[in-house]
C-alpha positions as a Python dict, from the first residue, in 0.01 Angstrom:
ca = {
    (1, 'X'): (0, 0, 0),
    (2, 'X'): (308, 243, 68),
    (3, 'X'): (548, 121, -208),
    (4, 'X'): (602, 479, -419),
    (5, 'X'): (556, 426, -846),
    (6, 'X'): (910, 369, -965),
    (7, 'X'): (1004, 269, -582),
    (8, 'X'): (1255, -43, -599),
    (9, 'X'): (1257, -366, -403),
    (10, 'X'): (1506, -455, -166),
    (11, 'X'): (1675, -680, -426),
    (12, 'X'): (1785, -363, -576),
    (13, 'X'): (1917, -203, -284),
    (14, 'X'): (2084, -498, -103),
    (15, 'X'): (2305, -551, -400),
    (16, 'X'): (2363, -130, -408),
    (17, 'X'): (2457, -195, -40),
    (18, 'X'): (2679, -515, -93),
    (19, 'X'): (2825, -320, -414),
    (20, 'X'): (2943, -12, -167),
    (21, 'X'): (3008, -226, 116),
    (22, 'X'): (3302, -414, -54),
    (23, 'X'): (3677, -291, 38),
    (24, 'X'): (3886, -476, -122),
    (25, 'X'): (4119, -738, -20),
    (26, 'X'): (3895, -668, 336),
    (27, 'X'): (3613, -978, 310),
    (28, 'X'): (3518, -963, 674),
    (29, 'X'): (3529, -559, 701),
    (30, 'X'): (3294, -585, 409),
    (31, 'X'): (3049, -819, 545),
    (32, 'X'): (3039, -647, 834),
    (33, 'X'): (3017, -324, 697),
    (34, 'X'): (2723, -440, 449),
    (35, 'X'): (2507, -561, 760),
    (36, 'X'): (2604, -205, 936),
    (37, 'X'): (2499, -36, 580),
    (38, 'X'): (2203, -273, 570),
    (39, 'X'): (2085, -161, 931),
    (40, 'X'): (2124, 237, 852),
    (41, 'X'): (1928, 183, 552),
    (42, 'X'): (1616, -9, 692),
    (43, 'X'): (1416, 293, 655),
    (44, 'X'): (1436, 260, 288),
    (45, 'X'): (1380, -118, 216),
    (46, 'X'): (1058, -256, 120),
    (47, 'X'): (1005, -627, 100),
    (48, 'X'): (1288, -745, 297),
    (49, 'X'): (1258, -1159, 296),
    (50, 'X'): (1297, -1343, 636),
    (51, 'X'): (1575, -1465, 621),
    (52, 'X'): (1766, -1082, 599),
    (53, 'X'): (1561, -987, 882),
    (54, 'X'): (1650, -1251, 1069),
    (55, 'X'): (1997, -1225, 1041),
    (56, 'X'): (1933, -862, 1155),
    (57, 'X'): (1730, -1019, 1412),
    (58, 'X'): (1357, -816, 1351),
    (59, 'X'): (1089, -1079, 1412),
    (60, 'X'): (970, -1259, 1162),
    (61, 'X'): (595, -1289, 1085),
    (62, 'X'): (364, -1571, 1231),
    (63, 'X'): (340, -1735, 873),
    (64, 'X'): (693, -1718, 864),
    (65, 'X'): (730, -1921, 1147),
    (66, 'X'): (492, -2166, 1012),
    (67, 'X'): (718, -2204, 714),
    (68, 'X'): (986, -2269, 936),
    (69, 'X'): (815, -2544, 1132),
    (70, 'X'): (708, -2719, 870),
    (71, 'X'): (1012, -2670, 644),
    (72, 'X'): (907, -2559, 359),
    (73, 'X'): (1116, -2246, 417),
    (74, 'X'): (1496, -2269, 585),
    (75, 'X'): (1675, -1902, 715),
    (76, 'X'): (1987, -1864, 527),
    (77, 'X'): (1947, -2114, 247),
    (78, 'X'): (1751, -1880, -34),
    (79, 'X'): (1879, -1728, -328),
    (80, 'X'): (1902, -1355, -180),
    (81, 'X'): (2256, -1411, -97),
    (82, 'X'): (2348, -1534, -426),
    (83, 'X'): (2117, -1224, -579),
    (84, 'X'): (2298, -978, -424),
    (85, 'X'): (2670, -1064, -440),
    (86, 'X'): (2725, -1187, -814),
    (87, 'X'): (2743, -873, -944),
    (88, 'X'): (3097, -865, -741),
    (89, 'X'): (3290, -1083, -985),
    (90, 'X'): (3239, -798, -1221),
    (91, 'X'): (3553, -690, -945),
    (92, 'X'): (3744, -959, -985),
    (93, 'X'): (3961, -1042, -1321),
    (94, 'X'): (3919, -1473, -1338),
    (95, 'X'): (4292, -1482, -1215),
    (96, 'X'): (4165, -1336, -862),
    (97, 'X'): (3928, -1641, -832),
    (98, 'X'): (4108, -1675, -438),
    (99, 'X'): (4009, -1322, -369),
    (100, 'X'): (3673, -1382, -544),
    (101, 'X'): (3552, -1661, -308),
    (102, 'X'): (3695, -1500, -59),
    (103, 'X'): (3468, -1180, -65),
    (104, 'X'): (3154, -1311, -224),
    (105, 'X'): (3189, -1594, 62),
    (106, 'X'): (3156, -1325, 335),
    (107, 'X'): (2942, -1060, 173),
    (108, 'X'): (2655, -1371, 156),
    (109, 'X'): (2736, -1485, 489),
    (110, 'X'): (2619, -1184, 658),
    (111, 'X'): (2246, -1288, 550),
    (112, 'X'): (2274, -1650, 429),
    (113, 'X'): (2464, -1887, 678),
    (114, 'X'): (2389, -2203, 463),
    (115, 'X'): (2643, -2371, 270),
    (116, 'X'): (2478, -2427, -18),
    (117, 'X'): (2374, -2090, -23),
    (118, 'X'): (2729, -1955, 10),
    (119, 'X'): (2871, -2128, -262),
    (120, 'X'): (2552, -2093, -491),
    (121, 'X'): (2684, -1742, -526),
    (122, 'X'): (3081, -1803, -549),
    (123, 'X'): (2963, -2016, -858),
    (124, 'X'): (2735, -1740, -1007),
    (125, 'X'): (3033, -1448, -922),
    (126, 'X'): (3229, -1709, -1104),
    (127, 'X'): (3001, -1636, -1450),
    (128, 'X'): (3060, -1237, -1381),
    (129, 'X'): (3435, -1235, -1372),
    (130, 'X'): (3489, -1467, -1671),
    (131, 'X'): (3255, -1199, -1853),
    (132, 'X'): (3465, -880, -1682),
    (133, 'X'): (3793, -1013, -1976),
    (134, 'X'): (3634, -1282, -2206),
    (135, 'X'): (3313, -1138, -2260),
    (136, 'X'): (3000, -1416, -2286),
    (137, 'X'): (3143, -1748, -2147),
    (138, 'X'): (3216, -2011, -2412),
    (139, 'X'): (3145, -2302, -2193),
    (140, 'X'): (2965, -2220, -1908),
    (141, 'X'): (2948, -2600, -1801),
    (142, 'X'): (3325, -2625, -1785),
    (143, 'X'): (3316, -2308, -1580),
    (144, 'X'): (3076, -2418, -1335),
    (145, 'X'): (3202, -2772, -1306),
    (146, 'X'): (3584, -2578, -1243),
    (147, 'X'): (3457, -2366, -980),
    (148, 'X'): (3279, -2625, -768),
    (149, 'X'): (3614, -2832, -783),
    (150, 'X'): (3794, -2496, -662),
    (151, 'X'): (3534, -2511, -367),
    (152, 'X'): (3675, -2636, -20),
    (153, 'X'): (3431, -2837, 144),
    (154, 'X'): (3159, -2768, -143),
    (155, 'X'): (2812, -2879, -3),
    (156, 'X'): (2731, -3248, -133),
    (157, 'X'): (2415, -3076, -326),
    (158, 'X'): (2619, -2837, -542),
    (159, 'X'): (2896, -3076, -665),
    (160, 'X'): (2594, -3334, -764),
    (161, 'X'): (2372, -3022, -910),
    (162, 'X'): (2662, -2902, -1102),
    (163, 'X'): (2758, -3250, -1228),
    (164, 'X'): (2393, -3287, -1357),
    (165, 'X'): (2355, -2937, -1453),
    (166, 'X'): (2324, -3007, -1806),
    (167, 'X'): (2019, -3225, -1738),
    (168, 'X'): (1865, -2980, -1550),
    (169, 'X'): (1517, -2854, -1680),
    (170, 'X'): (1337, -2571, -1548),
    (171, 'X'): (1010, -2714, -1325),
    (172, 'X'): (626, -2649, -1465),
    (173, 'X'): (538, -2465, -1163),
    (174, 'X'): (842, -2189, -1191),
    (175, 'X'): (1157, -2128, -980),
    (176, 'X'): (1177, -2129, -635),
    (177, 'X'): (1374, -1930, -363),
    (178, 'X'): (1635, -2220, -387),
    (179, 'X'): (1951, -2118, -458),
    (180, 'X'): (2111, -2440, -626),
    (181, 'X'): (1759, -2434, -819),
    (182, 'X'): (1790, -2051, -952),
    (183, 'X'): (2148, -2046, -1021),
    (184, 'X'): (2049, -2366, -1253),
    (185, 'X'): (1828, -2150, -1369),
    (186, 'X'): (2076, -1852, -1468),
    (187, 'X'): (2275, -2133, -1655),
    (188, 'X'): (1973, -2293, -1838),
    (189, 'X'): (1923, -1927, -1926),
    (190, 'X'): (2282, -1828, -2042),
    (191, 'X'): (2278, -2150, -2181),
    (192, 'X'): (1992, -2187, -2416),
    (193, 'X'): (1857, -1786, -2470),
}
């Protein structure tokens, strides 16, 4: 009822506030920084998921926790980390890939505590810094399947999802907040548009 025309979701502004949050070669100071920016801007965000106001710790609605009980929703495994730290490879020339993980790691950590979540956007930061010197990825497979590798500890999930990736179909009933499930959407996208 109080969203403004032209106003802008929070998906817009988290990644604004992860974009000026990151110092480089500082991956904790920029995590923490983004939550500090995140909190100062409050105000301003509509539509903030639960899972970013939980890790600010505002309560969460009663349907929310419903969600949660029955599990058809988990804190800290969606896509919003993934969402809003891609864009970062853009920073990152594909022979930084060490600093890469490195920052996108902790700038989606300060919302999104789940593994699979966490490397769900190292992977898709991966696609944005082979595009910042190569331009449009040749093999986007290859690059996907030589990220995960690069991954210490890389969540059971993602090194199956990846290895299958090419299999992957988009479901009837549309994407979910999933993050292994939209970033195989991004590469059926890349992929086949």
């Amino acid at each position: 009822k109080d969203w403004p025309q032209g106003g802008v979701s929070d998906d817009t502004l988290l990644s604004l506030i992860t974009i000026f949050a990151h110092t480089s070669g500082e991956p904790i100071k920029s995590g923490e920084k983004f939550l500090d920016d995140l909190r100062a801007a409050l105000p301003n965000l509509r539509g903030l998921g639960p899972t970013t106001r939980f890790a600010l710790g505002i309560e969460m609605r009663p349907d929310e926790g419903e969600m949660i009980k029955n599990h058809t929703f988990l804190i800290g495994n969606t896509n919003g980390g993934m969402m809003r730290t891609s864009l970062i490879g853009l920073a990152y020339a594909p022979s930084q890939a060490v600093e890469r993980r490195a920052m996108v790691s902790e700038l989606a950590r300060a919302t999104h505590k789940d593994p699979i979540a966490i490397a769900c956007a190292v992977l898709a930061s991966r696609l944005y810094s082979e595009a910042t010197l190569q331009g449009p990825a040749q093999n986007v497979t290859a690059l996907l399947k030589n990220e995960v590798a690069a991954l210490t500890n890389a969540p059971a999930e993602v090194v199956s999802g990846i290895a299958n990736i090419e299999k992957w179909l988009p479901p009837e009933n549309g994407i979910s907040l999933d993050p292994l499930e939209t970033l195989s959407a991004v590469y059926w996208t890349v992929v086949h548009a």
